[in-house]
C-alpha positions in Angstrom: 125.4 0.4 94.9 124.6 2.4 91.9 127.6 5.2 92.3 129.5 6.9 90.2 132.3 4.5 90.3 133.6 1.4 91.0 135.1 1.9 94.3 132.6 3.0 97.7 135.4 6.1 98.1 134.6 7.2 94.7 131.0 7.6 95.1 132.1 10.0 98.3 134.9 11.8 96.7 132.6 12.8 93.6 129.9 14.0 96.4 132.4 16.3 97.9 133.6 17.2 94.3 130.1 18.1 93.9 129.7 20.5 97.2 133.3 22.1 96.4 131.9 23.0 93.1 128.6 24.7 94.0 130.4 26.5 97.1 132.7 27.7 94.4 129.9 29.1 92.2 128.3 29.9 94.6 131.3 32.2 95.5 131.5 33.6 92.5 128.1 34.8 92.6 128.6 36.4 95.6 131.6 38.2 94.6 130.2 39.5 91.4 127.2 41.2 93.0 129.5 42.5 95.6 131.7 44.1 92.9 128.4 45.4 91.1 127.3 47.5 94.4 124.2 45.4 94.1 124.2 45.1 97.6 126.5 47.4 99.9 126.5 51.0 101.9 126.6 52.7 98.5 123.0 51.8 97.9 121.4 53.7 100.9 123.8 56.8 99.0 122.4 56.3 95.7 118.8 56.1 97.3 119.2 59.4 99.2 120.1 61.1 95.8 117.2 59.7 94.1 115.2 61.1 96.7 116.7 64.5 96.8 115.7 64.5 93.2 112.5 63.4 93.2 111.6 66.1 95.6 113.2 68.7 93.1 111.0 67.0 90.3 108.3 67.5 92.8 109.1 71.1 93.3 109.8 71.9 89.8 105.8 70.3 88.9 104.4 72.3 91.2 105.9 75.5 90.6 105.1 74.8 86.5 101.5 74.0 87.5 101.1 77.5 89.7 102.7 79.3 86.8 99.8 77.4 84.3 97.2 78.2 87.0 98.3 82.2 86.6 98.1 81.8 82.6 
């Protein structure tokens, strides 16, 4: 009764308008995270770097603290 409209097939073709336009943004969306390697197989890359070089940071610590510890 209270649509957008003045016709019963407006009120259902502004509904669908409605669903076309958050499938689009919600394309969009996905497509712009996808192109930002947000998600994808280069994280699990990136995260075996980090770790490498944590465990060098780790290394290099422990080798400046034994060195202190000789002082």
């Amino acid at each position: 009764m209270y649509g957008t409209g003045y016709s019963p097939y407006s009120s259902i073709l502004s509904f669908i308008l409605n669903i076309v336009i958050i499938l689009v943004i919600v394309g969009v969306v996905v497509a712009l995270l996808n192109k930002s390697n947000f998600v994808g197989s280069g994280s699990s890359d990136r995260l075996t770097r980090v770790e490498k070089d944590v465990d060098d940071i780790k290394r290099m610590v422990e080798d400046i603290k034994n060195k202190l510890d000789e002082i």
